[in-house]
N, C-alpha and C positions, 0 to 999 in steps of 0.2 A: 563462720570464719574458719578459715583453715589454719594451720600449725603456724605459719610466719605472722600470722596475723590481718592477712589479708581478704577480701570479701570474695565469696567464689564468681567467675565471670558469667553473664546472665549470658544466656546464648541468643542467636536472630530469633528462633523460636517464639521464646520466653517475650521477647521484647516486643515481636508482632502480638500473641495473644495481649500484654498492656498495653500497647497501644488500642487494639481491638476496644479491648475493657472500655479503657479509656474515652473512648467515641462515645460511648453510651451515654445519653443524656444525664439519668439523677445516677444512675447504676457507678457510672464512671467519676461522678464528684465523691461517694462514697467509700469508693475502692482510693481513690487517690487521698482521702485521710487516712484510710486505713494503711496504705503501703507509708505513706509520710510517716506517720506518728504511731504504727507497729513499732511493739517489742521485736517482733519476729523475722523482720522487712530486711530484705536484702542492702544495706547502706548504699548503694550505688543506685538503687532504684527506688530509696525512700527522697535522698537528694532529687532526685528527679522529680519524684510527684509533688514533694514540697516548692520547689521550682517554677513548678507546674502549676501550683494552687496561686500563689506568689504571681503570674503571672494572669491569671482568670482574673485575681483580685484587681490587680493594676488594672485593666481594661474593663471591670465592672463602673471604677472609678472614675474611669476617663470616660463610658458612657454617662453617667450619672453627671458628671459635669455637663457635658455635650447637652443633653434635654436639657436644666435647668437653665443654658446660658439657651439655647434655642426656646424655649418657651416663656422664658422672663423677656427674650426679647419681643416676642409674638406680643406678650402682656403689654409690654411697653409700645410696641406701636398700635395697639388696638387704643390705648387710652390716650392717644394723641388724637382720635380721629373724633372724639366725644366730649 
C-alpha cells in the first residue's frame, strides 16, 4: 500500500502472467488460494481470485446438480421399463 492508503495499480503485464497462472489446471487453483487468502496479495487481485474461486464453486455446483438430476432421471426411467 502506498502513503494514501491505496493498493498500488497491477499493471497489463502482471495481469496477463495471472491470468496465464491462472489457466493452469491444479497450478492455477492453487495460485488462486494463494493470491485470495495471502497476507502478502495485492487486494485488488486477491478480490479477484477470491471472485474467481466463488465462481469455479458456483459452476462445480451447478454441474453436480446437472448429473444427479440427469442420472436420477436415467434411473428413473430404466426402472419403468422392468
Amino acid at each position: 500500500m502506498n502513503k494514501e492508503g491505496e493498493a498500488p495499480v497491477i499493471s497489463v503485464k502482471d495481469w496477463l502472467i495471472t491470468l496465464v497462472i491462472a489457466a493452469i489446471p491444479i497450478v492455477g487453483l492453487i495460485f488462486l488460494f494463494l493470491w485470495g487468502f495471502g497476507s502478502d496479495s495485492n487486494p485488488n487481485k486477491a478480490n479477484w481470485a477470491k471472485g474467481a474461486l466463488l465462481f469455479y464453486a458456483i459452476i462445480i455446483a451447478l454441474y453436480v446438480i446437472f448429473f444427479v438430476f440427469i442420472f436420477g432421471s436415467l434411473a428413473f426411467l430404466g426402472s419403468m421399463d422392468g
